[in-house]
N, C-alpha and C positions, 0 to 999 in steps of 0.2 A: 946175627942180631947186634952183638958187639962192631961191628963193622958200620951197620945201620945207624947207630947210635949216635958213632964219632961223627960221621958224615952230616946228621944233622947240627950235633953241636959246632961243625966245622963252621955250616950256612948261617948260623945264628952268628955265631961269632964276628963275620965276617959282615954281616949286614950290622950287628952293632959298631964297628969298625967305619962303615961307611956315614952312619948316623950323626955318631962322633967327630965325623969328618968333616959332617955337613956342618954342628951348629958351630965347629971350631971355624971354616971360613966366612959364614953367616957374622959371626958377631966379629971378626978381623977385619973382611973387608968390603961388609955394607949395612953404611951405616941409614938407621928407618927414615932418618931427617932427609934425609933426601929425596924419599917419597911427599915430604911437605908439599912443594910448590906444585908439582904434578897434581896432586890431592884437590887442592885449593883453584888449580886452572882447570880441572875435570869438573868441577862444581860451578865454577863459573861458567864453562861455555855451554854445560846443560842443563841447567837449569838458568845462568844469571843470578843466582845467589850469588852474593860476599863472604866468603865463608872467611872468620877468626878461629886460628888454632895459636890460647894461649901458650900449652904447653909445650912440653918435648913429643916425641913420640916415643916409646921405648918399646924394647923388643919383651915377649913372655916366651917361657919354651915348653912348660906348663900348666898343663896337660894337654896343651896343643901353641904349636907355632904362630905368633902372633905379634901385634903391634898397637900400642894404646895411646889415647892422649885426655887430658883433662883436662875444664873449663873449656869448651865450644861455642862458636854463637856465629849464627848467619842472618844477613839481611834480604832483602828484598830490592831487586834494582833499583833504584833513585830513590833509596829510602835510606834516610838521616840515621847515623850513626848514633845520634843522640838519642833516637828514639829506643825503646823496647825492640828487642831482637825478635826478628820473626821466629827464626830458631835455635834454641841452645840446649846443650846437654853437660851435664857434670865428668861424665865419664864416659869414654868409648871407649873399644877393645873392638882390634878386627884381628884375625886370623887368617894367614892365608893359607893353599898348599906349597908343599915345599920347591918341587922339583918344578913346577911352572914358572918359579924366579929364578931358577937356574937357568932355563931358556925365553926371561925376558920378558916374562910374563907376570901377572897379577890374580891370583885364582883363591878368589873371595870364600873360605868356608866357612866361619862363623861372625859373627856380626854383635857386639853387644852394648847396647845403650841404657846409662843411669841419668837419673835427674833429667829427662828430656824435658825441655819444656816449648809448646808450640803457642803461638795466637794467632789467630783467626778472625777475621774480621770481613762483615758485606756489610757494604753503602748503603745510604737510602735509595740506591738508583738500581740496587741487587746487585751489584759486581762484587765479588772476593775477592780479599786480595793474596791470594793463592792463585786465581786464573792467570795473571802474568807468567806465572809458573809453568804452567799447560800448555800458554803458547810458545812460549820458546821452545820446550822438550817437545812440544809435538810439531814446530818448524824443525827441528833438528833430530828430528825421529833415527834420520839413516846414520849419523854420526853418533847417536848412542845408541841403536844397537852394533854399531860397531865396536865402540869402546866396551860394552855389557856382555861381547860374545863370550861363549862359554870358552873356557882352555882349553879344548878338545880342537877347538878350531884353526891350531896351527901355531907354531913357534914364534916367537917376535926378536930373535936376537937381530934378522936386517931394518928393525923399525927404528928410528928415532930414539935414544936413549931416556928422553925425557915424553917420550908420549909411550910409557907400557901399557898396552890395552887391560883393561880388566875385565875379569870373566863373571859375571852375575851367576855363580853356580854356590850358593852359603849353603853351607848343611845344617848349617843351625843360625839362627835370626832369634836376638832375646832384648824386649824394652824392660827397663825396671822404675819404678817409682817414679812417673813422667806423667805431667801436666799439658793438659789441651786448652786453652779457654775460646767461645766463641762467642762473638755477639754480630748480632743482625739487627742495624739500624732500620732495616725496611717491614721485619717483621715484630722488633721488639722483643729478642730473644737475647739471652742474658747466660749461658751454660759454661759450665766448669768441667772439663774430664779430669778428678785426680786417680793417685794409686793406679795409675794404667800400663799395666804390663801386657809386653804380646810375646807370643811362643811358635817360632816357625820352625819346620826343616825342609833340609833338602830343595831349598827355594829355587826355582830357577825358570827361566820364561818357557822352557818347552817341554815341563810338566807340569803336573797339578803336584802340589805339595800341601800339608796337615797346615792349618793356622788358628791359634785360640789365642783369646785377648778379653782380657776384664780390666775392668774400672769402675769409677763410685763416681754418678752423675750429680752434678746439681744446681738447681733450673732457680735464677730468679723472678724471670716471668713465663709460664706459670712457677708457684713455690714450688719445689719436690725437690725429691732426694730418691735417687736407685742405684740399686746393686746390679753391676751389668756382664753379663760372661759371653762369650762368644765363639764359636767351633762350626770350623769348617775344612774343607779342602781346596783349594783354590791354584788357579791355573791363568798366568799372565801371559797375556800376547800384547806385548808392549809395539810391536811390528802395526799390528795392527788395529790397538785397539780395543782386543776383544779379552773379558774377564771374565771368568769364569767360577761361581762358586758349586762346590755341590755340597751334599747332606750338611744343610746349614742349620744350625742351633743358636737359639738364642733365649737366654736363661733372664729375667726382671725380677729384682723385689723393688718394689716402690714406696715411700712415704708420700702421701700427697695429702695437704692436711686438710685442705678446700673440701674434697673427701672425706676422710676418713686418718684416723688416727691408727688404723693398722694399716700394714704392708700390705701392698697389691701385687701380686705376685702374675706376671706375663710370660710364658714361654712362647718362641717360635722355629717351629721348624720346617725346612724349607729344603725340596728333593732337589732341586738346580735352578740355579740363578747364572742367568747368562746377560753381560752388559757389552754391548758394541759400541764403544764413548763415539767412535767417529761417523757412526751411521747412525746414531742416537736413537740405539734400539735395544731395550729392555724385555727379558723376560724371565716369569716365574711358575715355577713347574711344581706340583703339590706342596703346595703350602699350605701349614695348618698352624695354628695363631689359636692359644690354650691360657685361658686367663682362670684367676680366680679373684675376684673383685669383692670389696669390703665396702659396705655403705651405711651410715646411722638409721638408716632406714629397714638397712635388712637385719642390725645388730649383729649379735655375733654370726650368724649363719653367713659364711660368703657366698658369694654369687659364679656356677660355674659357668663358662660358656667355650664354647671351639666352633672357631670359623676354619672352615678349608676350600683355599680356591687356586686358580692357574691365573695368573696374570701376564698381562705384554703392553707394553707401550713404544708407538713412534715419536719420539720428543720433535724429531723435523712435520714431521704431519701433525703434531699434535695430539694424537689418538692413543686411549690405552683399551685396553677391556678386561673384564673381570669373569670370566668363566666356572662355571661347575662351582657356584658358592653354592656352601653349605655352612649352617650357620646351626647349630644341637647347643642344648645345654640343661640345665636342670628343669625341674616338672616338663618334661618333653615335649624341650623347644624345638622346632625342626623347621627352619627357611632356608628355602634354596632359589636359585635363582643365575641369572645371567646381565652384567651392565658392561655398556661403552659408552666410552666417552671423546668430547671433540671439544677443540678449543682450549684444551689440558692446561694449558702455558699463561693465557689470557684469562677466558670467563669460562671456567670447565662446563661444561651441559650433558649428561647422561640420558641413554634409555637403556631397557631392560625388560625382563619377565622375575617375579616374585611370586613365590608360592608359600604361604604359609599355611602350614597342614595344622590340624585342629589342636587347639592350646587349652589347656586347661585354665584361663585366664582369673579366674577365683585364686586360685592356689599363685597366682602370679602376685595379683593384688593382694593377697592374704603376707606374703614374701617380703612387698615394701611398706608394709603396714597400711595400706591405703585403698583395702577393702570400701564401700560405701554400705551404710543401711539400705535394706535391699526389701522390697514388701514379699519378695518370692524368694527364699534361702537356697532354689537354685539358679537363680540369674548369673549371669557374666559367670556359666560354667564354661562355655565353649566358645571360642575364635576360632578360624580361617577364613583364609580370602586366598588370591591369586590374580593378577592384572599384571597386563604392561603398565613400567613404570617412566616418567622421562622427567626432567628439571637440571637444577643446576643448584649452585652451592646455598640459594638462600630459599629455595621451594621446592617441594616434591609434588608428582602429580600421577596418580592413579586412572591410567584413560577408559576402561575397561574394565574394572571392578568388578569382583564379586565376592561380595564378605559374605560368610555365614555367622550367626551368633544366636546361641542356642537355637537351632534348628531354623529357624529364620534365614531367611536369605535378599539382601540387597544388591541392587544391580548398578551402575554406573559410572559416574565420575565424581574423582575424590582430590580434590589438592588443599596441600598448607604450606605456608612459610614455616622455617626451622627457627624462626624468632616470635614464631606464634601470633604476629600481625597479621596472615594472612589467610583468609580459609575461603573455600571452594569447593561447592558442590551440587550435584547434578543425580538422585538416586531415586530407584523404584523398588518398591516391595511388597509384598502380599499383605502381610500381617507386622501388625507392630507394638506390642504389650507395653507399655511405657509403666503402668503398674507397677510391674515388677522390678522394674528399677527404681523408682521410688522410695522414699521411705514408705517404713511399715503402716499404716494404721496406726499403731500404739502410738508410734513416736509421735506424731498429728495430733492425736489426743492429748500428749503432755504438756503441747502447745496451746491445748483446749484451756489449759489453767490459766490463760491469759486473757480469757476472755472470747474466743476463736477457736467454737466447736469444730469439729468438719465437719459432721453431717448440716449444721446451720448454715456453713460456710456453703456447703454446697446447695442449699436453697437459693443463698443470694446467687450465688451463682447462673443457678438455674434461672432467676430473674435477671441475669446480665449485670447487674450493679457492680459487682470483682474480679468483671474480666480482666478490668488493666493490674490488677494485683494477684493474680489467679496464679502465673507463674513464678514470681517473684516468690510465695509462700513457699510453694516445692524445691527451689532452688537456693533458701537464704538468703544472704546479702548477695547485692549482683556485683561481679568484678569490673566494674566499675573503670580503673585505671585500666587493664584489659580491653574492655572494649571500648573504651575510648579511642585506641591505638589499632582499632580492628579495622582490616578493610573485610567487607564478608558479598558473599555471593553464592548464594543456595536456595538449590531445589529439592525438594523430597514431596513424591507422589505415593502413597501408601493406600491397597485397595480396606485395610479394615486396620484402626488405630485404637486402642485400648488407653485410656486415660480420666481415672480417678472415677472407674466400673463404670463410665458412658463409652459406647459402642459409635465410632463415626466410620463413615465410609467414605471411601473416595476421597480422601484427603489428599489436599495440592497444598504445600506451604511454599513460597515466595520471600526469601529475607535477603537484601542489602546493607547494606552500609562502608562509610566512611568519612572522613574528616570529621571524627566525633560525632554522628550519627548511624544509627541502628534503625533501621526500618521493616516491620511485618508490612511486606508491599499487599499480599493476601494472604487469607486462608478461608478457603471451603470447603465443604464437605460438607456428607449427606449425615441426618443426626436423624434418628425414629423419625422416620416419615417427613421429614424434613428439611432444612437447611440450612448452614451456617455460612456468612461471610465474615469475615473481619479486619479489620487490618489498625497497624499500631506505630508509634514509631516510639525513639530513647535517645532525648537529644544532652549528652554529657558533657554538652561546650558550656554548659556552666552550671553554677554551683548551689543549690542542689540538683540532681539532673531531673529531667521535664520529662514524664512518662506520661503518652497519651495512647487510649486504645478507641476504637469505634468497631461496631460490631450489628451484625444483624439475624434474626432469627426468624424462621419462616415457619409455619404450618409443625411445630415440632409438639409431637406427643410428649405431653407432663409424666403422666403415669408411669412407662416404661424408664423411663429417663432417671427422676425420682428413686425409682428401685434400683436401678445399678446403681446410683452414685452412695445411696443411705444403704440400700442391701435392707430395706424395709417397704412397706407397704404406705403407695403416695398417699394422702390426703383430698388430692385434686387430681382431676384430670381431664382434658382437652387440647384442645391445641395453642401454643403458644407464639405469638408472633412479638416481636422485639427490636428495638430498633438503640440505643445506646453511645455513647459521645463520653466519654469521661477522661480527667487529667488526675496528676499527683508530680508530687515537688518534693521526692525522699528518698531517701537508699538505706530507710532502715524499714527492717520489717513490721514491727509494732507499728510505723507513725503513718504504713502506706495508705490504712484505711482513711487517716483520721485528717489527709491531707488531699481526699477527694474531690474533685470538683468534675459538673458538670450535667448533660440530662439524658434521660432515655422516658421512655413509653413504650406499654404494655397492652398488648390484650391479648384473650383467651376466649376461644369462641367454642361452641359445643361443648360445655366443660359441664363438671359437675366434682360437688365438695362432699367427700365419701364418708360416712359412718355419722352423719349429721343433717338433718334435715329442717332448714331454715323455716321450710314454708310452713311446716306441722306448727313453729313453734309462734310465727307470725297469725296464721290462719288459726289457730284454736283461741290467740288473746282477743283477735278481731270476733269471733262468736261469741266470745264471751262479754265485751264492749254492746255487742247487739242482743246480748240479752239470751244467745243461744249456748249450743255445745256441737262442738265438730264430733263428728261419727264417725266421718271415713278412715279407708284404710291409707297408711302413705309408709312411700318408701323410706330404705333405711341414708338414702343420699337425700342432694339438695343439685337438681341438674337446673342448669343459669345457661342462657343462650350467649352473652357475652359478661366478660370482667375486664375492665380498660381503666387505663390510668395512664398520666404522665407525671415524671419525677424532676425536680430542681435537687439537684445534689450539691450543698454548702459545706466544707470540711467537714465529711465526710456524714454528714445528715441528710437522706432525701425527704423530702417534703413534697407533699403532691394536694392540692382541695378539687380534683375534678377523679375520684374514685367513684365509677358506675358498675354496677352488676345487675343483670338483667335476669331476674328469675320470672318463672312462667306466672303473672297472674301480682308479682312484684317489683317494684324498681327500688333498687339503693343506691345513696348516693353519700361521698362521706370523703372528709380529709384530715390531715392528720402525717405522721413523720416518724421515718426510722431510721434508728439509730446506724450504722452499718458497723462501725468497731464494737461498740456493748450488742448489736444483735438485734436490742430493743425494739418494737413500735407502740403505738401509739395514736388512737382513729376512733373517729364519731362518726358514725354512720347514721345516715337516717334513713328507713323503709317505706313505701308509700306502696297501697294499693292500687292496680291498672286495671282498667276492664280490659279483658283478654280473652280470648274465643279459646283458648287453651284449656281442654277441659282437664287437665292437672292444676289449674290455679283456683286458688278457694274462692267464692262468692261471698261479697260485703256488700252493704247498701253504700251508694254514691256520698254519703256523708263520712264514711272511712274511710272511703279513696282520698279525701284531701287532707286523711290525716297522716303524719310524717313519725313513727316509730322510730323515739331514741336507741342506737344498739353501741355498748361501750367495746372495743377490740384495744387491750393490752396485752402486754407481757413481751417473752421472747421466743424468736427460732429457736426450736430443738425442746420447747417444752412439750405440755399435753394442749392440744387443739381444742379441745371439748372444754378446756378452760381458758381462751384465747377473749372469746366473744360472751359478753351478759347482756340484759336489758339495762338498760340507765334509767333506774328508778328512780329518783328525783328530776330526770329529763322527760322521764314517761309520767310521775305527777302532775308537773307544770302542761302536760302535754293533756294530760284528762280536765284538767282544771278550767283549759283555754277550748278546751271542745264543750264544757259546761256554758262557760258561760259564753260560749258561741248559739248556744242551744237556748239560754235563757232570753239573750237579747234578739232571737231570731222570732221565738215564739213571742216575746214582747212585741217586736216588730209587727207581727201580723195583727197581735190585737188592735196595735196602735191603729193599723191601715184600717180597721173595721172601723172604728170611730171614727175616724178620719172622713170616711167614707161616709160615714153618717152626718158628721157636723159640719164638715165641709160640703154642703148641696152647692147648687147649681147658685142662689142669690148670695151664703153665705160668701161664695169662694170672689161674688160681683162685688158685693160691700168691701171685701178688701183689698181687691183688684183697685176699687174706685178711690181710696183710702190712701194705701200704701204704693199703689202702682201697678203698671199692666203688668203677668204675673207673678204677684206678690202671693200668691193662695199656693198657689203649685210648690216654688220654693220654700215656701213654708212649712207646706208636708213635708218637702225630701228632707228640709233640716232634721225635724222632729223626728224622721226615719233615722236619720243617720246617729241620734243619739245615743239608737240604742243596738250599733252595730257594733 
């Protein structure tokens, strides 16, 4: 063992010996400055940088053999000395191995840069001017890897004394506190890289080697600020081109204040990245992209999300593709899907398949605070869809659609522009509750305190007068600047459509628009028994915008109609036929009513006015005028074979004097004007009796047929009906008064004619013929008649 011992100490000894050897002829007789110009002509002929090496070089021994210099700066071929230095560093330190410059060589093991500082700069015409850079070292590819070969690859004492190859094999590569800045005149990009250090070993082109790098980003256009970290492995084939990263990491905290006043925090990671610069083929192999986003919207709760996809791109074709996305995140987000793209370089264009599995979309809305009032507290619970998707970078487009929402299902075609100018579409569906999205009821009613019940609102309605302002109430103020800017093109055929509890079928809606116009080109559908046409347009080329609706209504049940929309029991009921034209010049809700203009016309045939009966109350005054008393028995209605009217509507007042209704055995007739913002009307009606074969109409003598019954109709929609309509008793005074003394001068009349008849014989009526002139007698009676008509 003592034997053992010495033996070792002998080999120790002796190698310190040799060590010793080495740095005593190292620092006697070679001196680093000599590597200078070599240094300076090896940079020049591969890349064409000017390299400046203010300092000396000096030797370290140190914890590792090496050589340093300070204050650096290189240029860029034809590029002015006066300017900013493409590249410069404060401090460098390289290392090499020992026994490779004993045979002549240069064997690069650590590598260490302070104060680097680089700029960066693309034209408006997109060239870097780094690319200079590229092409030389990639014209000169075979001559550095020559000069790059590792030391392994043979001696160099027969080379040239002034061209020592160097070996690209660093065992350690270190940046410290070194500035990047770039700017892009073409895209308006303004970035700082400070604090950027990188950490490599064992670098060398014909393996993969560790590499991590951070820095502190910051962006003047967009603002931000990030914290940037980076790890991977990575593998250079400078021969050919080809780069290689694997298990890549990449750590973000961000300020973005445009956002959000907290850090956005991005990770990525990425199972292999493979770059072939010269065949300009890109790819990426499980990637997954882990955010945690911060918005005023969502408050303090961030926003998670993880995207995971494979990507590949041909930069000479043009082409990339996105594969196996998958896109999770919180309230159980889950899209996945597949896009390629063509035209990459120029005007990218994508298609794809997307599938977005059922979202709890409440909980999403509820997230950005941007829930709506809802009439149904469970609406906009559930999303999905799935479609091929295809566009390009300013519109997407859904060819093949199929959205579910809440149970519901639409079919077709969906596109929009990403600037929100543009919408497109083409959809069918069974069923469509618009209700439920809606506000509630109540909320409608709070609105009532302005004057604007709903259930009233929905009478006019039901009389067509607020069709052109009908949507406008449900919606609020219209965006306006929005659609001004809107090109639109959309179909939706829905076989049963639920809106404001009327029940339509078969609904086709038709909308266009642009260059500041909005047009309902149609809308039909079937309505209780019936049918609606309409069509509208919204011309916002000027100022206030010009909203016009026309509409028609065919054979449509009152009764039915009435009940869905009030959820109470109609009043009326028959069929309603309608025809309507109206305008308005507003875009505030209160003034839509009051800025109406325009006419429609109305009639209702087979109807009848329920839990009131006209005729009882006409036919029993009329018995009682004749001196009798009605007996029979009558119903609890008032059935009228037509009610017709047409309307002049003057901001926001219709006015109509040709109001008929035709009850059995009665005619009314009567005009008069309502209000359409206060609700109000306002109507003289007068009644007249008809002879009618109708054995439901009461029996008058022929002298009350020609008399015309005052009936007074005020008040408002949404009151009690049984106090709408009275008699006008000073109208029905004057009206007894003028049948009196119709009756006085009638039976005067006849006495007269008996005298007449008497004193006027055959000689007297000659003497005055012969007197006054040929008949003078005659005229004479009819005056005397006429005095007392």
């Amino acid at each position: 063992m003592r034997a053992l011992l010495r033996a070792l100490l002998a080999v120790v000894g002796v190698l310190a010996l040799i060590v010793v050897g080495a740095v005593v002829y190292i620092t006697t007789f070679f001196d680093p400055n000599d590597l200078k110009p070599r240094l300076v002509e090896a940079v020049r002929d591969q890349s064409g940088l000017e390299l400046n090496l203010d300092g000396p070089l000096s030797w370290s021994f140190y914890p590792r053999l090496g050589f340093s210099v300070e204050q650096a700066e290189a240029w860029l071929p034809e590029q002015s000395h006066d300017d900013s230095a493409f590249a410069a560093f404060d401090r460098a330190e390289v290392s090499v191995a020992f026994a490779p410059l004993l045979s002549g060589e240069v064997a690069v093991e650590g590598l260490t840069l302070d104060g680097m500082r680089l700029n960066l700069e693309r034209n408006a015409e997109g060239r870097g001017n780094w690319e200079v850079l590229l092409d030389r070292m990639e014209r000169g590819g075979d001559q550095a890897e020559e000069a790059l070969a590792p030391a392994s690859a043979g001696p160099g004492l027969n080379q040239n004394p002034d061209s020592l190859p160097v070996a690209l094999d660093i065992a350690s590569v270190q940046v410290r506190d070194s500035h990047v800045h770039y700017q892009d005149a073409q895209r308006d990009l303004d970035l700082t890289l400070s604090n950027l250090s990188l950490d490599g070993s064992n670098v060398n082109p014909d393996a993969a080697f560790p590499l991590q790098m951070a820095f502190d980003l910051d962006s003047k256009a967009p603002e931000l600020t990030s914290e940037v970290k980076f790890k991977s492995r990575v593998s250079l084939g400078l021969r050919d081109g080809r780069y290689e990263l694997s298990n890549v990491t990449l750590e973000t905290s961000t300020q973005w204040p445009a956002l959000s006043e907290q850090a956005q925090g991005v990770n990525l990671q990425v199972g292999h990245l493979l770059a072939e610069t010269q065949a300009q083929h890109y790819r990426l192999d499980d990637a997954k992209l882990d955010t945690r986003l911060h918005h005023p919207a969502v408050k303090s709760k961030p926003l998670g999300l993880s995207l995971g996809f494979d990507g590949e791109a041909d930069l000479d074709a043009q082409t990339a593709q996105l594969r196996d996305i998958a896109l999770s995140g919180d309230d159980n987000l889950d899209l996945t899907g597949t896009l390629s793209f063509t035209e990459l370089l120029e005007a990218p264009k994508y298609t794809g398949q997307l599938k977005l599995a059922p979202l709890p979309l409440r909980d999403w809305l509820k997230r950005f605070d941007a829930l709506p009032e809802t009439g149904d507290d469970k609406a906009l619970s559930e999303l999905a869809m799935t479609s091929p998707v295809h566009g390009d970078l300013q519109r997407i487009n859904f060819s093949n659609l199929s959205l579910l929402l809440d149970g519901e299902t639409l079919t077709g075609e969906l596109g929009a522009g990403f600037d929100g100018q543009w919408l497109s579409f083409d959809l069918q569906g069974e069923r469509l509750d618009l209700d439920a999205y809606l506000p509630p009821a109540e909320k409608n009613g709070e609105e009532a305190d302005n004057g604007e019940n709903e259930s009233t609102a929905s009478v006019v309605e039901t009389l067509g007068v607020s069709s052109a302002y009908a949507a406008a109430e449900s919606a609020g103020l219209l965006p306006a600047e929005w659609l001004s800017n809107l090109t639109l093109d959309g179909k939706l055929d829905v076989n049963t459509v639920i809106l404001k509890g009327m029940t339509l079928q078969d609904v086709a809606l038709r909308l266009t628009g642009d260059d500041g116009r909005q047009r309902l080109e149609s809308l039909a559908a079937k309505l209780y028994e019936g049918t609606l046409d309409a069509q509208g347009s919204l011309d916002l080329r000027q100022s206030p915008l010009r909203l016009a609706m026309t509409q028609s209504l065919s054979d449509v049940q009152i009764a039915p109609l009435y009940k869905d929309i009030n959820d109470a029991e109609s009043p009326l009921r028959g069929r309603l036929n309608l025809e309507s034209d109206v305008t308005s010049q507003t875009n505030q809700l209160e003034s839509l009513k009051r800025h109406l203009n325009g006419t429609a016309s109305l009639r209702i045939d087979d109807g009848a006015m329920l839990d009131v009966n006209v005729s009882r109350q006409l036919c029993t005054a009329a018995a009682v005028l004749d001196g009798n008393q009605s007996d029979r028995e009558w119903s609890d209605d008032t059935p009228f074979d037509t009610l017709s009217a047409s309307l002049d509507i003057t901001d926001g007042v219709a006015r109509n004097d040709d109001l008929e209704v035709r009850i059995p055995g009665i005619e009314m007739t009567g005009a008069g004007s309502f209000n359409i913002p206060t609700e109000r009307f306002d109507y003289d009606l007068k009644a007249r009796f008809i002879d009618t074969a109708d054995e439901n109409a009461c029996r008058v003598t022929s002298r009350l047929q020609q008399v015309r019954l005052p009936v007074r109709c005020e008040g408002q929609l949404g009151g009690e009906p049984g106090e709408w309509c009275r008699f006008d008793r000073e109208a029905f005074q004057d009206t007894l008064g003028e049948l009196a003394e119709d009756k006085a001068k009638r039976e005067a009349g006849e006495k007269l004619d008996e005298e007449l008849e008497d004193q006027l014989d055959s000689d007297t009526a000659r003497k005055i013929d012969e007197t006054l002139g040929e008949g003078s007698a005659k005229e004479l009676g009819d005056k005397l008649r006429g005095l007392l008509k």
